[in-house]
BAFI-3210 file (N, C-alpha, C; in Angstrom, 3 decimals, decimal comma, padded with zeros to 6 digits):
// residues 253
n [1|2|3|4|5|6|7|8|9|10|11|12|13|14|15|16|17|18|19|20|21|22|23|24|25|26|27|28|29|30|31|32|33|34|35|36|37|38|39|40|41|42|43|44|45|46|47|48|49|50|51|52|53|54|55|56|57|58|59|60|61|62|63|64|65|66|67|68|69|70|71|72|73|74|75|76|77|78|79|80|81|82|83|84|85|86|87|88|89|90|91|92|93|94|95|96|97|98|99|100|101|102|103|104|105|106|107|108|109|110|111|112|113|114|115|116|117|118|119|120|121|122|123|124|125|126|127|128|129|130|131|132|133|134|135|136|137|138|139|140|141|142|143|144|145|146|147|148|149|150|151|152|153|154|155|156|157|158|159|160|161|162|163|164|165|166|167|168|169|170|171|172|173|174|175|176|177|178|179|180|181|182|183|184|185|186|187|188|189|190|191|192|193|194|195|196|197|198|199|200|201|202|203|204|205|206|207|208|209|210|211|212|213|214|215|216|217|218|219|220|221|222|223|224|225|226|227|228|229|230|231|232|233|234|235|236|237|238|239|240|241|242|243|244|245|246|247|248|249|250|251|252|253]
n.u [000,846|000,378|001,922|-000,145|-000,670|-001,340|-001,688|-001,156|-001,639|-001,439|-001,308|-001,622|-001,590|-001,433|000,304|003,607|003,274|000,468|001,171|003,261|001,369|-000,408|001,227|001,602|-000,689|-001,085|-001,922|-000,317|-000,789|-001,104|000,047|-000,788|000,722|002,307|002,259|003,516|002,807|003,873|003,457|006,270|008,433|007,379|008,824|011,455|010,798|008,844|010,454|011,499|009,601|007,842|009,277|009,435|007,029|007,115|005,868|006,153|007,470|006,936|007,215|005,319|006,020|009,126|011,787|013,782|016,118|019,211|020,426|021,331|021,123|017,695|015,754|013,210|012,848|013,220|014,985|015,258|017,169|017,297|015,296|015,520|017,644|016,145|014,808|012,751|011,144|009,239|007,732|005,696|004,289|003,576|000,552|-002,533|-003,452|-000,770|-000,291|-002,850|-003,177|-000,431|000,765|002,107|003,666|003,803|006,232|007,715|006,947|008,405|010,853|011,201|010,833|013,005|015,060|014,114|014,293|017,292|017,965|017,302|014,761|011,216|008,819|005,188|003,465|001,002|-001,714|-005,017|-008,251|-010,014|-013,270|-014,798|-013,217|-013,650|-016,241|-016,437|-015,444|-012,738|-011,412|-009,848|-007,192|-006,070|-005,323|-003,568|-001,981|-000,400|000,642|002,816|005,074|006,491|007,497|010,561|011,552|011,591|011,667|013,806|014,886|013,675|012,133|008,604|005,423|001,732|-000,574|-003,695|-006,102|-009,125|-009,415|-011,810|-012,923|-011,361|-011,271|-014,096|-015,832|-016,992|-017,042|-015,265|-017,119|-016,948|-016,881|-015,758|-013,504|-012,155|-012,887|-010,882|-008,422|-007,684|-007,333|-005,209|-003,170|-002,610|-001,332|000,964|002,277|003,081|004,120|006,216|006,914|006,622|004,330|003,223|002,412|-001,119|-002,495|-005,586|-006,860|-008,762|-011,499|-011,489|-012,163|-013,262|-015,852|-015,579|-013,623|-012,892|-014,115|-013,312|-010,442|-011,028|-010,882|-010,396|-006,553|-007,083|-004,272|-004,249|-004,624|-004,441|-004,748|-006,232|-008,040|-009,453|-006,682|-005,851|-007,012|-005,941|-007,577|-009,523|-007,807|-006,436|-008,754|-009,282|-006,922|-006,907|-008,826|-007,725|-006,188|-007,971|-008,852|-006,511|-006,082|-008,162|-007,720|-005,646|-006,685|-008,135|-005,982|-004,574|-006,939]
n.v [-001,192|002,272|005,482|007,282|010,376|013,946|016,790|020,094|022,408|025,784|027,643|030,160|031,835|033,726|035,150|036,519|037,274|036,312|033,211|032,505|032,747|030,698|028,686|028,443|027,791|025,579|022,039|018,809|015,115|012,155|009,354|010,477|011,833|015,310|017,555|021,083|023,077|026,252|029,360|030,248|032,536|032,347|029,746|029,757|031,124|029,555|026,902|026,540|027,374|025,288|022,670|022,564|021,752|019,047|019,117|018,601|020,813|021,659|022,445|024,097|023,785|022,720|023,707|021,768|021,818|022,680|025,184|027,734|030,203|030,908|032,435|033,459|030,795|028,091|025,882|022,554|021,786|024,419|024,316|022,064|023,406|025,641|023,798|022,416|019,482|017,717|018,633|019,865|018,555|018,196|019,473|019,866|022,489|023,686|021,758|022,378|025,463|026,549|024,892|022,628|019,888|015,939|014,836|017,263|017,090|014,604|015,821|017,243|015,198|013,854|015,641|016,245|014,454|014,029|015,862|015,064|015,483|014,385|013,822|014,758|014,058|014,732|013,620|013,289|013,651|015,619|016,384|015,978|014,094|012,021|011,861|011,204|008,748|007,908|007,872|006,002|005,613|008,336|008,489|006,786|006,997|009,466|008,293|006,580|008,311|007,221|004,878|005,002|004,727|003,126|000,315|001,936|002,878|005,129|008,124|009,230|010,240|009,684|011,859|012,284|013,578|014,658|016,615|018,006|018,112|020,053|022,905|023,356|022,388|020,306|017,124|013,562|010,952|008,867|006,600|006,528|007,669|005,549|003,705|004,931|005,159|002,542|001,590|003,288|002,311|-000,191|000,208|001,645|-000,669|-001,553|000,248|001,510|-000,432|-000,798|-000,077|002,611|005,865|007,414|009,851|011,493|014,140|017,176|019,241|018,626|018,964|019,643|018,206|016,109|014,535|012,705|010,406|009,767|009,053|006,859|005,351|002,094|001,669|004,935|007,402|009,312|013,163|015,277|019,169|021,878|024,587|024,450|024,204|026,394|027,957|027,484|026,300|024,843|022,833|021,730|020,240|018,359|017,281|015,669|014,205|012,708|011,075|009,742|007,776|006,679|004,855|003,105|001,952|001,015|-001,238|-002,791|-003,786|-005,513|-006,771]
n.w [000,000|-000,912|000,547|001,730|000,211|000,611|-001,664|-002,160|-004,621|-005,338|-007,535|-009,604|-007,130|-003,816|-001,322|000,327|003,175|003,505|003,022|004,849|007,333|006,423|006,470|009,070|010,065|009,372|009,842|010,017|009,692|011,185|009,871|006,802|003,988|003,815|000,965|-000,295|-002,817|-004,079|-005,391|-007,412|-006,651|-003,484|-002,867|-001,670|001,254|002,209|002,895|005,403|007,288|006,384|006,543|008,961|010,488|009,309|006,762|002,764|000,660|-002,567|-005,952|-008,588|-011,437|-014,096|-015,907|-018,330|-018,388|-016,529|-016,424|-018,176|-020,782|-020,792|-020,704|-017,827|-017,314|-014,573|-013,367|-012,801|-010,606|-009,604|-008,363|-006,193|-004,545|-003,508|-001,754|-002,441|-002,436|-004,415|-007,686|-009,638|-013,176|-016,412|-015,963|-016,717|-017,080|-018,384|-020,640|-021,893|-022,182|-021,868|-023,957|-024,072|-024,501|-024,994|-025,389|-024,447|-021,712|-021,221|-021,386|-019,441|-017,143|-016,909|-016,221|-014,086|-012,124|-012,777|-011,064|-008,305|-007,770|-007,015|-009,376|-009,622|-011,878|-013,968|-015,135|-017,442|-019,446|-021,684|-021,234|-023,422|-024,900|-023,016|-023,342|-025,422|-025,049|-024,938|-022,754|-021,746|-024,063|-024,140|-021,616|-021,581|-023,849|-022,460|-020,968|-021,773|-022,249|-020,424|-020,928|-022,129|-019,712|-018,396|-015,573|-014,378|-011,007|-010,011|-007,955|-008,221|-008,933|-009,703|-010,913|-011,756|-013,205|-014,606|-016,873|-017,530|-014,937|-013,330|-011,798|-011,620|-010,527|-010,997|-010,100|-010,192|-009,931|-007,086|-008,167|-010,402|-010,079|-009,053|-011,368|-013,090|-011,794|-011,043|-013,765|-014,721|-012,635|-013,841|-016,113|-015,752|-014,282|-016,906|-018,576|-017,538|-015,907|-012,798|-010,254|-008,750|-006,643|-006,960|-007,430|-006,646|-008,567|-008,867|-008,634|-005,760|-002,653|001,218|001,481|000,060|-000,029|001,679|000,722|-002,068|-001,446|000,318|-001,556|-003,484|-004,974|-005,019|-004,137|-002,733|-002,592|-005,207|-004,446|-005,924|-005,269|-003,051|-001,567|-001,031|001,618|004,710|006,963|004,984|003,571|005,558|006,768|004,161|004,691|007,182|006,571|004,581|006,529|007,778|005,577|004,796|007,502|007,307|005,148|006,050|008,087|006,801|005,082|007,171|008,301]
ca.u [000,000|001,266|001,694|-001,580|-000,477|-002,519|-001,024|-001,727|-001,106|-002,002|-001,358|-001,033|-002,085|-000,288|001,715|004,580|002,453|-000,392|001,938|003,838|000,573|-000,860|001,833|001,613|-001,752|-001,392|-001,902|-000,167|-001,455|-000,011|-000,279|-000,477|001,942|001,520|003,165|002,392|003,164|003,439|004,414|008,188|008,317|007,460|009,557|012,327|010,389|008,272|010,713|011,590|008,630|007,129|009,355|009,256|005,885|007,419|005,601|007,234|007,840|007,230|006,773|004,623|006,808|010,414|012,205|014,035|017,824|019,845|021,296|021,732|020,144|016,414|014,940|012,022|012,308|013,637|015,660|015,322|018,275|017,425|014,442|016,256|018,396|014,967|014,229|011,910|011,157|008,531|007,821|004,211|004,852|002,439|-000,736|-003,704|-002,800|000,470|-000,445|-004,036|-002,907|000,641|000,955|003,308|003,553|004,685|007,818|008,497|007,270|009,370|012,519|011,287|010,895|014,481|015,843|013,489|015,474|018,609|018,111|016,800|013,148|010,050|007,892|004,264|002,957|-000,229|-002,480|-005,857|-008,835|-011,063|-014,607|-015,090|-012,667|-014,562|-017,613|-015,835|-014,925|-011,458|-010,389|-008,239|-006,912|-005,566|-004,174|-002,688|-000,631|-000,045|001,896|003,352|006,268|007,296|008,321|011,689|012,382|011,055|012,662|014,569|013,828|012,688|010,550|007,163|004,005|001,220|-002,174|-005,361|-006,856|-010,052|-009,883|-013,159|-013,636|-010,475|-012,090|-015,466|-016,987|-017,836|-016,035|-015,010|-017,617|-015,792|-017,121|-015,641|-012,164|-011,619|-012,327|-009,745|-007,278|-007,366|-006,699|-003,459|-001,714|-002,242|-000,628|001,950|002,881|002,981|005,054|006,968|007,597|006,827|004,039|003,356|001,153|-001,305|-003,405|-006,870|-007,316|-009,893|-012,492|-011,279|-012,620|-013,099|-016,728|-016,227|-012,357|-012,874|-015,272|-012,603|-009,444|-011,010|-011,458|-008,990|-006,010|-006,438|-003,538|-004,496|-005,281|-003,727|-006,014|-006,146|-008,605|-009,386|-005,597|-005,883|-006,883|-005,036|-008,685|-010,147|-006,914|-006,658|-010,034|-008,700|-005,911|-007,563|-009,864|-006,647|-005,499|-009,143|-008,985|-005,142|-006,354|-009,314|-007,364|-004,916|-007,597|-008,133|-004,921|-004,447|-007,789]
ca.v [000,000|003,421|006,195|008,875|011,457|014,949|017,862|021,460|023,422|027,212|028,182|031,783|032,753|034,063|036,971|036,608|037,417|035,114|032,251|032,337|032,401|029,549|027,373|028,076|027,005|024,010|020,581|017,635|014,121|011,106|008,415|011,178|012,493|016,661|018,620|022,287|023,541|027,333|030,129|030,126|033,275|032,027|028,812|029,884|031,266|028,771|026,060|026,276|026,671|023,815|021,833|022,410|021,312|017,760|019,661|018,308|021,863|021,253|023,746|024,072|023,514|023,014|023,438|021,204|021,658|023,062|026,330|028,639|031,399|030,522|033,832|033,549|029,596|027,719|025,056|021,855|022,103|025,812|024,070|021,703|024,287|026,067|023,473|021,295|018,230|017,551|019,403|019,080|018,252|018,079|019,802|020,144|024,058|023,635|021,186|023,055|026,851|026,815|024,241|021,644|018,302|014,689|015,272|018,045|017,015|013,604|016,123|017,970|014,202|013,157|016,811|016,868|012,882|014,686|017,080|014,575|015,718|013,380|014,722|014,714|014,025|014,834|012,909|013,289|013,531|016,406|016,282|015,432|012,888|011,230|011,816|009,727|006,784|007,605|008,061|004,960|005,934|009,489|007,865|005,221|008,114|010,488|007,554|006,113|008,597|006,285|003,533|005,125|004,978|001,719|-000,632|002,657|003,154|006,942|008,781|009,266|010,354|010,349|012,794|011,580|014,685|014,554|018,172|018,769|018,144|020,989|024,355|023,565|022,164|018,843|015,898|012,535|009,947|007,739|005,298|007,014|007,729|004,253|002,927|005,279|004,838|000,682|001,660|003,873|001,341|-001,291|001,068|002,092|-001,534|-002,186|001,329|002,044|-001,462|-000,681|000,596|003,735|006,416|007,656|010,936|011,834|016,010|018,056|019,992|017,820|019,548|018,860|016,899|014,923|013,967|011,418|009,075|009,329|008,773|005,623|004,190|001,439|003,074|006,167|007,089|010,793|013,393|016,721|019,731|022,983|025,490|024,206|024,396|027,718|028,200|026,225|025,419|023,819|021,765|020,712|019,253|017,344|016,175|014,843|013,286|011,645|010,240|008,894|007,199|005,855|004,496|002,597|000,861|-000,141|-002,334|-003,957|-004,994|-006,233|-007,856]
ca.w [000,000|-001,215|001,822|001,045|-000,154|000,182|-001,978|-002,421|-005,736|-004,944|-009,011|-009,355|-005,731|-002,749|-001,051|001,559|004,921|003,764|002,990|006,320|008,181|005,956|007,267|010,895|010,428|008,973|010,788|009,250|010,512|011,501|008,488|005,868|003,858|003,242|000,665|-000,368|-003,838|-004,038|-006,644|-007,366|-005,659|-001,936|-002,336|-000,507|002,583|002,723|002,892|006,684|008,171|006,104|007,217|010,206|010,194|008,641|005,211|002,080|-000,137|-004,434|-007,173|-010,134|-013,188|-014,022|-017,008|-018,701|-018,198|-015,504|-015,858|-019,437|-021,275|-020,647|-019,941|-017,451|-016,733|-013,578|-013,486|-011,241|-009,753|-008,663|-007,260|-005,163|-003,683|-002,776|-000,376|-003,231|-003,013|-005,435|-008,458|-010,955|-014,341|-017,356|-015,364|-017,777|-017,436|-018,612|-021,646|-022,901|-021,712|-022,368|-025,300|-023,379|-025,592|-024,048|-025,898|-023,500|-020,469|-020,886|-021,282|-017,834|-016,083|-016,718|-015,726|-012,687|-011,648|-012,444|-009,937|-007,578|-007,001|-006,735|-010,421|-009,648|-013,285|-013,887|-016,817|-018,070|-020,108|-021,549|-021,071|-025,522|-024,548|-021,994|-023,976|-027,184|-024,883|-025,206|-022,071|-021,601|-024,935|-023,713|-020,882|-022,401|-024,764|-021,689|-019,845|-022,898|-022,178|-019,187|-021,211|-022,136|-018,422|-017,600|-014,246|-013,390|-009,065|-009,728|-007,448|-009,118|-007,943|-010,500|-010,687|-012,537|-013,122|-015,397|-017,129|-017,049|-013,498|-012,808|-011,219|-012,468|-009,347|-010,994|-009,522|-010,905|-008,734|-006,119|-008,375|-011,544|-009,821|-008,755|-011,956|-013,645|-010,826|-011,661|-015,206|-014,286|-012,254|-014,677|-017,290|-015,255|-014,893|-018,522|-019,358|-016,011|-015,091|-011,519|-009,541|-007,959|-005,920|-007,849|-006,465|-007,780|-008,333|-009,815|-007,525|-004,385|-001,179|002,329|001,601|-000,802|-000,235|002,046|-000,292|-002,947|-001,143|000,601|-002,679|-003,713|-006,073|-004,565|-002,997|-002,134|-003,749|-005,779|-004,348|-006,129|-004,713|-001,811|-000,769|-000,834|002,475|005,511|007,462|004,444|003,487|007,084|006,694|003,691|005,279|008,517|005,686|003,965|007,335|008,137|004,717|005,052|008,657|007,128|004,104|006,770|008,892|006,003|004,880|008,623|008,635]
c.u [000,884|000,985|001,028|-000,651|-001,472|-001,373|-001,765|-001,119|-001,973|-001,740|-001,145|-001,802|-001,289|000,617|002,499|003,619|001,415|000,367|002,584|002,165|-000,697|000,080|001,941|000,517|-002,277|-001,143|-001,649|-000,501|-000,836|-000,603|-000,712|000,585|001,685|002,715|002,008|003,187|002,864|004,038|006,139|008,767|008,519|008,031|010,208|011,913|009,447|009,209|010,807|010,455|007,772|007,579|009,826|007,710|005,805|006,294|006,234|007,105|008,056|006,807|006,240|005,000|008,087|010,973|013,208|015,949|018,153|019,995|020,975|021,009|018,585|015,468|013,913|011,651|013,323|013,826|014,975|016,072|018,531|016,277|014,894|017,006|017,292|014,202|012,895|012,289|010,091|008,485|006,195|004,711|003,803|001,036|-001,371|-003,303|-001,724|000,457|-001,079|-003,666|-001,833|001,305|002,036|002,574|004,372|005,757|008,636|008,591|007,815|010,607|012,490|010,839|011,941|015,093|015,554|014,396|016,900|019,089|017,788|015,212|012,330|008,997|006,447|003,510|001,617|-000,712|-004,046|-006,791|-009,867|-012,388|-015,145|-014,788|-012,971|-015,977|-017,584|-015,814|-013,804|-010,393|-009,000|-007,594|-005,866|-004,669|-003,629|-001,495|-000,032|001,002|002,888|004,905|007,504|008,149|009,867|012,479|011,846|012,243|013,694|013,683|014,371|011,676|009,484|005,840|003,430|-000,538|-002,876|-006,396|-007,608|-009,731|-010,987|-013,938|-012,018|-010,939|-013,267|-016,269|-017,645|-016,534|-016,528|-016,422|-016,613|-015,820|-015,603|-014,046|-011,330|-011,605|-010,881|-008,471|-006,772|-006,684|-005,138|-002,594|-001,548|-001,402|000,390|002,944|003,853|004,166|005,878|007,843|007,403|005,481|004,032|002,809|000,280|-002,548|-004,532|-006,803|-008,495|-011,105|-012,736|-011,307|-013,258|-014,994|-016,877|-014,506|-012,034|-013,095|-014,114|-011,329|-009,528|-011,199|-010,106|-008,420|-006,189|-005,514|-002,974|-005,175|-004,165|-004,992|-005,627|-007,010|-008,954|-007,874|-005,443|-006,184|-006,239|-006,605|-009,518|-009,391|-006,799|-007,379|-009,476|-007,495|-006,061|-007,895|-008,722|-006,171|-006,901|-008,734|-007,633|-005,561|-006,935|-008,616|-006,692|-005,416|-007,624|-007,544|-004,818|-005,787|-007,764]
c.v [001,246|004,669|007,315|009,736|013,269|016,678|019,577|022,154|024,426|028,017|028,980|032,684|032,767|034,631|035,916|036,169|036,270|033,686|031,998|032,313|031,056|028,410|027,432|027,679|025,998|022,685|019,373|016,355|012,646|009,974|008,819|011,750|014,594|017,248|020,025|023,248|024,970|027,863|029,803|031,216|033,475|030,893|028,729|029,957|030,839|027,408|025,501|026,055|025,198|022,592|021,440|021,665|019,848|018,395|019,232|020,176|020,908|022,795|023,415|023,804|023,490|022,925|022,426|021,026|022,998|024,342|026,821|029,638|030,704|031,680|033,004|031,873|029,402|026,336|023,886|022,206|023,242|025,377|023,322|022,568|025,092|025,310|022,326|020,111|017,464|018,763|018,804|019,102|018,067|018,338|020,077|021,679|024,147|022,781|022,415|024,171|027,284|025,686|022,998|020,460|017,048|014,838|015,711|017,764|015,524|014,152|016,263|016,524|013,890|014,048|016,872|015,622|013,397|014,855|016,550|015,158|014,296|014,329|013,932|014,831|013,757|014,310|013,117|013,854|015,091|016,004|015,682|014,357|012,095|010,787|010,684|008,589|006,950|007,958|007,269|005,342|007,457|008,788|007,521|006,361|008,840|009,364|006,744|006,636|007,944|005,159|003,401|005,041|003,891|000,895|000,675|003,004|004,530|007,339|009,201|009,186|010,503|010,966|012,361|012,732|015,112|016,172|018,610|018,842|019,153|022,258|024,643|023,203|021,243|018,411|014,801|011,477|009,305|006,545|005,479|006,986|006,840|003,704|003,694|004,907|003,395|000,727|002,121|003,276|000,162|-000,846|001,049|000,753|-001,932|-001,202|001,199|000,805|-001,893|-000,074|001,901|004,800|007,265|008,486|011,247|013,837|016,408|018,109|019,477|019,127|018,929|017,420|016,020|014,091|012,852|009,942|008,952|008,697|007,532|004,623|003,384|002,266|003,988|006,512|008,511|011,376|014,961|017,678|021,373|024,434|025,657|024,029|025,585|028,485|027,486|025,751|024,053|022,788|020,995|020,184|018,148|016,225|015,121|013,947|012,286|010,555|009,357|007,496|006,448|004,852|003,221|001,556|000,306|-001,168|-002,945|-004,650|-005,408|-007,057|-009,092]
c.w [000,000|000,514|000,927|001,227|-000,287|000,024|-002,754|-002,982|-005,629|-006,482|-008,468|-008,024|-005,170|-002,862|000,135|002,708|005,004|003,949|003,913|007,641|007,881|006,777|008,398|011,176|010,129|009,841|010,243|010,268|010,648|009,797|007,192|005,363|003,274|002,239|-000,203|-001,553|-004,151|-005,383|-006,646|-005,958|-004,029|-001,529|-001,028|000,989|002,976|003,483|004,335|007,219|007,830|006,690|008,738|010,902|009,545|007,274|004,517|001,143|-001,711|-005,171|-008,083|-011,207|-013,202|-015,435|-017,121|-018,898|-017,261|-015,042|-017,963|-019,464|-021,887|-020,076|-019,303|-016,861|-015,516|-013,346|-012,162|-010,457|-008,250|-007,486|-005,899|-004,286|-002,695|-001,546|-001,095|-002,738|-004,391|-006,638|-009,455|-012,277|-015,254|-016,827|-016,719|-018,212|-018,485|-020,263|-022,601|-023,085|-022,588|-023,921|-024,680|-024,304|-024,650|-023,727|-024,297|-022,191|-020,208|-020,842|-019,416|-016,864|-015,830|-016,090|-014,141|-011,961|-011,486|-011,245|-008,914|-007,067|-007,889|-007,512|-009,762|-011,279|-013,450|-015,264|-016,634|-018,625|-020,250|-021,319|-022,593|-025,080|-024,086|-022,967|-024,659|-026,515|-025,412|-024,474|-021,361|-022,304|-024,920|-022,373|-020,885|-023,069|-023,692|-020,981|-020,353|-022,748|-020,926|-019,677|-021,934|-020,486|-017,415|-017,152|-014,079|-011,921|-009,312|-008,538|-008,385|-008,157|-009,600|-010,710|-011,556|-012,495|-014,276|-015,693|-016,631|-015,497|-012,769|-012,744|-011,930|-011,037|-009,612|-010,744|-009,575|-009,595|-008,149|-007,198|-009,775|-011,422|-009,717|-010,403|-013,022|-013,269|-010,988|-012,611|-015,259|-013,621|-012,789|-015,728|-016,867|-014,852|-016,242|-019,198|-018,497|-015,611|-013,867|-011,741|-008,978|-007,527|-006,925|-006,929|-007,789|-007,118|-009,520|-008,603|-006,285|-003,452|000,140|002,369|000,644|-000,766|000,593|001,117|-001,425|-002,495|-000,726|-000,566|-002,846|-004,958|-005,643|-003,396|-002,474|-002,546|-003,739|-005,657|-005,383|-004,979|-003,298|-000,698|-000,404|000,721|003,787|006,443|006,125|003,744|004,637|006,814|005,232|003,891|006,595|007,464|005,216|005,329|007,768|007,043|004,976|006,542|008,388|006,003|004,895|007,490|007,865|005,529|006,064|009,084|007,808]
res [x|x|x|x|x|x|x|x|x|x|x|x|x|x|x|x|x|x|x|x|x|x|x|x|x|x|x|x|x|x|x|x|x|x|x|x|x|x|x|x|x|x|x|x|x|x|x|x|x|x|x|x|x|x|x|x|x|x|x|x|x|x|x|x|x|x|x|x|x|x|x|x|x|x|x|x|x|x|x|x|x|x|x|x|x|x|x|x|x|x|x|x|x|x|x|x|x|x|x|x|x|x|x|x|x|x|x|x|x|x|x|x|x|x|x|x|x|x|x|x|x|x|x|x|x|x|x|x|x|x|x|x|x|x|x|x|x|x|x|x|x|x|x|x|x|x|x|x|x|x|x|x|x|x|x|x|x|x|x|x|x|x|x|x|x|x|x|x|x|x|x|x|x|x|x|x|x|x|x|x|x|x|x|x|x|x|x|x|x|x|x|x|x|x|x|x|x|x|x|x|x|x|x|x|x|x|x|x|x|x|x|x|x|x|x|x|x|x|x|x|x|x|x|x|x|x|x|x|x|x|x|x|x|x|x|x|x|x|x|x|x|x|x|x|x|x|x|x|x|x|x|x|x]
***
């Protein structure tokens, strides 16, 4: 069983003052794991108190090699020094928004390994997509870029994040999540070689993040909006440790 994971990408929000009083009010929980993905910006002065707080610290995006003339991007490397440990990688944003292709975000998986961080790679489906019956089919291509890096022991986390259920306020059913979540670690077999944690995101908030996390395959979840504040992430993260609690009776029963 993978250790739950419950992570919070704050996209383009947050100042200084809020961000230091977000993490003094955060409550991490025993048999969860927390990390808290901010602008580039508040890396740095987040990093202490987070982890002081046993917090893991990730960032939103990383480019694709180290150091050069790259106006405007940010290296792994620089992230690691920031106090990273994780990093997101192919977010729906980042594909549909900014035009990101596999291609690329298989350069920014190997760079992010380089550098030693743990990529959070995010995969899936528009709403058409779904519609067509072709969301194995999109998945299947989005994880396809693993199989140049299959039986290497990488860190890897990976997100299951239905587009159309990303800041819309519809969310995937428990029923709906699980069966995607089955599909992604059989894939991830098949490309990867290996296993490995696999978080459900898209309009995850504190009442409905229980029912998904206890599902089998889920093995957290990636929150956006609702990270945004530190009371209603708390409440997801209690919720993640309820749910981690509850799969463990059962492997022990």
């Amino acid at each position: 069983m993978h250790k739950m994971l419950v992570a919070g990408n704050w996209k383009m929000h947050g100042t200084l003052s809020d961000a230091l009083a977000y993490a003094e009010a955060l409550r991490p929980r025993e048999g969860v794991e927390v990390a808290v993905m901010p602008p580039f910006p508040l890396l740095h002065a987040l990093a202490e108190p987070l982890a002081a707080k046993g917090v893991a610290l990730g960032a939103q995006n990383a480019f694709y090699e180290q150091k050069g003339a790259f106006t405007g991007e940010v290296s792994p490397a620089m992230l690691v020094d920031a106090g990273c440990r994780f990093v997101i990688l192919g977010h729906s944003e980042r594909r549909h928004i900014l035009g990101e292709s596999d291609e690329v975000i298989a350069k920014k998986l190997a760079a992010a390994w380089e550098a030693g961080l743990e990529p959070v790679l995010c995969i899936g489906e528009l709403l058409e997509e779904r519609e067509a019956g072709k969301t194995e089919e999109v998945l299947t291509r989005q994880l396809a870029i693993l199989a140049q890096f299959r039986g290497e022991m990488k860190p890897l986390t990976i997100a299951y994040e239905p587009v159309w259920a990303i800041g819309t306020g519809k969310t995937a059913t428990p029923e709906t999540a699980e069966a995607a979540h089955a599909f992604v670690h059989e894939e991830l077999a098949r490309t990867f070689g290996r296993d490995v944690r696999v978080l459900y995101g898209g309009s995850v908030k504190p009442e409905n993040a229980l029912a998904l996390m206890e599902r089998p395959g889920v093995d957290g979840v990636l929150v956006g909006g609702a990270s945004l504040k530190a009371e209603s992430f708390n409440a997801i993260i209690a919720a993640g440790a309820e749910a981690a609690a509850r799969k463990q009776e059962e492997v022990g029963a």
